[in-house]
C-alpha positions in Angstrom: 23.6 -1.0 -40.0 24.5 -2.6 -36.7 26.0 -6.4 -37.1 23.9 -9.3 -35.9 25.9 -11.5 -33.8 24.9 -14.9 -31.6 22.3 -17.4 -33.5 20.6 -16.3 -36.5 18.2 -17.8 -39.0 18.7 -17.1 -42.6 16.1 -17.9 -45.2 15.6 -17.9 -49.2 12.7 -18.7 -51.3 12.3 -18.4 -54.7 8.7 -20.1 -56.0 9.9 -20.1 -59.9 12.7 -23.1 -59.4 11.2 -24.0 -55.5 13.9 -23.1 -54.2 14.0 -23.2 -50.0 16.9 -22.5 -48.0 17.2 -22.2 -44.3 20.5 -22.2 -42.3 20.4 -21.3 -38.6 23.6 -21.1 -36.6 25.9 -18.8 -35.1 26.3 -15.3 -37.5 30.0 -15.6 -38.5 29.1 -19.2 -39.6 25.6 -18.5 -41.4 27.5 -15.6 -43.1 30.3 -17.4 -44.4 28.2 -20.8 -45.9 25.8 -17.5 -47.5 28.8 -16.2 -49.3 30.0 -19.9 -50.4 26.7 -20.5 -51.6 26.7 -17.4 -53.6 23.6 -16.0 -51.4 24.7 -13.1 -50.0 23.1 -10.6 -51.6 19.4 -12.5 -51.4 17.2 -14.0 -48.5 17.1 -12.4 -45.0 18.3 -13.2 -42.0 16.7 -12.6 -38.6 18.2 -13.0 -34.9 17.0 -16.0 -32.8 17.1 -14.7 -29.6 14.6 -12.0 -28.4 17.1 -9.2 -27.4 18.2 -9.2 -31.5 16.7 -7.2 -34.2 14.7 -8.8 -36.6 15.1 -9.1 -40.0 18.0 -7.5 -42.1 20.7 -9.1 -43.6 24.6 -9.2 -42.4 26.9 -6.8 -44.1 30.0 -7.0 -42.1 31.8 -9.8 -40.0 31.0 -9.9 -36.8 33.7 -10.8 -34.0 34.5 -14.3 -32.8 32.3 -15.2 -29.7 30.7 -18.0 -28.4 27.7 -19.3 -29.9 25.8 -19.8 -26.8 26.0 -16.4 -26.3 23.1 -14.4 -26.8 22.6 -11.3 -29.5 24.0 -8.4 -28.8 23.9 -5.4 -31.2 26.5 -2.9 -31.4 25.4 0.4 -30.7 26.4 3.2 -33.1 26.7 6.2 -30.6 27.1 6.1 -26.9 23.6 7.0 -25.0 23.4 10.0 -23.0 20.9 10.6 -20.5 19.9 14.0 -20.0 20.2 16.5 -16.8 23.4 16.6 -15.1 25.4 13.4 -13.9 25.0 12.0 -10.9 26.4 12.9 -8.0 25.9 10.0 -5.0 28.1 12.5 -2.6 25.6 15.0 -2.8 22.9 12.9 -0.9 22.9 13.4 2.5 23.8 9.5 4.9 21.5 9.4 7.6 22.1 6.7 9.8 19.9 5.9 13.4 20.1 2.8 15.3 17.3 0.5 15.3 14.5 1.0 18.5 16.7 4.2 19.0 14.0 6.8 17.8 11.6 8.0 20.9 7.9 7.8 19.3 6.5 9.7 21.3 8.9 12.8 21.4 8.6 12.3 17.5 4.7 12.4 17.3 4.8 15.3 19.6 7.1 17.2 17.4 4.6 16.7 14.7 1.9 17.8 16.8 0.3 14.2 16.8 -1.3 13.2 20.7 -1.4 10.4 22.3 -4.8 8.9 23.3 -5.4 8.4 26.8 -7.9 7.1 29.1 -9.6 10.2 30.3 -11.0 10.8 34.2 -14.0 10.6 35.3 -13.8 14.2 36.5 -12.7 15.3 33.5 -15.5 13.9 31.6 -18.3 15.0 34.4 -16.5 19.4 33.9 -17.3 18.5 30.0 -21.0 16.9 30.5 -21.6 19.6 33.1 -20.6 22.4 30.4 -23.4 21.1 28.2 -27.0 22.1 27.6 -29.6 19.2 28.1 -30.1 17.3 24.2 -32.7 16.3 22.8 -34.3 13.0 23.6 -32.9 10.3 21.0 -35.8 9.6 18.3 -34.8 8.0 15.4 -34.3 4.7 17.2 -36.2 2.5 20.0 -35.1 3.4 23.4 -36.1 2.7 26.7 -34.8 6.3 27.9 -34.5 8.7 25.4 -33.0 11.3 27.6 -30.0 9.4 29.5 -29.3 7.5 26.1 -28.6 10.9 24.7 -26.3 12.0 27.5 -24.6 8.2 27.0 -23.8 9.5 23.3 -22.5 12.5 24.2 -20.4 11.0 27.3 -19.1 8.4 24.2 -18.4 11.1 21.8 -16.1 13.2 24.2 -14.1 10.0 24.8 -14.1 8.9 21.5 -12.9 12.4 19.6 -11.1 14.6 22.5 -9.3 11.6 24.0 -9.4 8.9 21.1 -10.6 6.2 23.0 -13.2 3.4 22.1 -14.4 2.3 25.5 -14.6 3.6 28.7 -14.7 1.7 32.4 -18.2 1.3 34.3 -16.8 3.0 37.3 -15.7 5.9 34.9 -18.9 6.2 33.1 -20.6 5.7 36.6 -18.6 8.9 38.5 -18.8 11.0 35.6 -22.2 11.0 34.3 -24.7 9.1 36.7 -26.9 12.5 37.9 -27.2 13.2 34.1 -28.4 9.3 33.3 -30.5 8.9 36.7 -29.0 5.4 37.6 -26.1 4.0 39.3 -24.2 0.7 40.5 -26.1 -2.2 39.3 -28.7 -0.3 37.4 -26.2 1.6 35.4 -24.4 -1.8 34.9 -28.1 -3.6 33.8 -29.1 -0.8 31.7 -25.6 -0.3 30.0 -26.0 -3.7 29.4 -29.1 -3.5 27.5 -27.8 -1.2 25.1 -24.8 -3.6 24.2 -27.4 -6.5 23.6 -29.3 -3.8 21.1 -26.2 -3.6 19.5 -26.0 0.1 20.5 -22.8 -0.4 22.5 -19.8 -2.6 22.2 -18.6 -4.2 25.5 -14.7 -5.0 25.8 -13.0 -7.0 28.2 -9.3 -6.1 30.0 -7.2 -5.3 32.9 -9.3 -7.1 34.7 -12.7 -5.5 34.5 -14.5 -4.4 31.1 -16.2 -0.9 30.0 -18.1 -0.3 26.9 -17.5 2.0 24.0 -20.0 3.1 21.0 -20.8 1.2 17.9 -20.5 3.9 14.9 -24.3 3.7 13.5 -24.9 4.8 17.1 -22.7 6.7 18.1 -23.5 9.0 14.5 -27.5 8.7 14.9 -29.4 11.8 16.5 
């Protein structure tokens, strides 16, 4: 059995004579006074510290040490972890200065694109590829028809360019023959939907668009 070294406790009782012992104290000293006191063969002894093992009694002298140290227990056989020892040379060092890395040749070479702001002609070549919808109807509209072509203008932004928001002027060139208004009445009526809450209106450069709220922009 391993040693106990650092503070220990022992303890003795014996109800017939009431008899109680206790000695705490380093280990070398609690197992010498045991041995004085004829006790070494009775009692237990238990380590004070939590890293110890508790219980058991000491068999063999422990070496000198401080007795602020704490317990330590000898181990009988070196440990041996399993699988092959390691072997730090054969990870490769990879070493890049900071801000050096291009981001965007790095998201291209994983196939990830950028979003940009697309044209209005762009848009209008997609809007003009499509078949007239179907007039919105599970929600309150003043225009069924040109709210439907506004979804589908905000969904080609929103998925094939990965925008939120695009400019009056954009939404204006690219899609006022299929929402029959223009100018000011575009701007009222775009307006409208953002106070129903079926558009979000954002502010920048200057100037401010609007983009799609997601009940919306998901609602047939």
């Amino acid at each position: 059995m391993a040693a106990l070294k650092g503070p220990v406790r022992f303890r003795f009782l014996h109800a017939v004579d009431d008899v109680d012992v206790l000695i705490q104290g380093d280990a070398t000293w609690v197992a010498a006074l045991r041995k004085d006191l004829g006790l070494a063969d009775v009692g237990w002894v238990q380590p004070l510290a939590t890293t110890g093992r508790s219980g058991g009694e000491l068999e063999d002298e422990p070496e000198e040490g401080d007795e602020d140290t704490p317990v330590l227990l000898e181990s009988d056989a070196e440990v041996v972890l399993p699988g092959p020892a390691p072997d730090p040379g054969r990870i490769p060092t990879v070493r890049r200065t900071i801000g050096e890395m291009n981001l965007k040749a790095e998201m291209a070479r994983l196939g990830i694109e950028l979003p940009r702001s697309p044209t209005a002609e762009e848009l209008a070549d997609r809007i003009a590829e499509m078949d007239d919808p179907e007039p919105i109807t599970t929600q309150i509209s003043t225009d069924p028809i040109a709210e439907a072509w506004l979804q589908r203008l905000m969904k080609i932004a929103v998925r094939e360019f990965g925008v939120t928001a695009l400019p009056i002027d954009v939404i204006d060139s690219a899609a006022c023959e299929q929402l029959d208004r223009s100018g000011t009445e575009l701007e009222l009526w775009l307006e409208g939907m953002w106070r129903l809450g079926k558009l979000v209106k954002v502010h920048g450069g200057g100037r401010f668009g609007y983009g799609p709220s997601p009940r919306w922009l998901e609602a047939d």
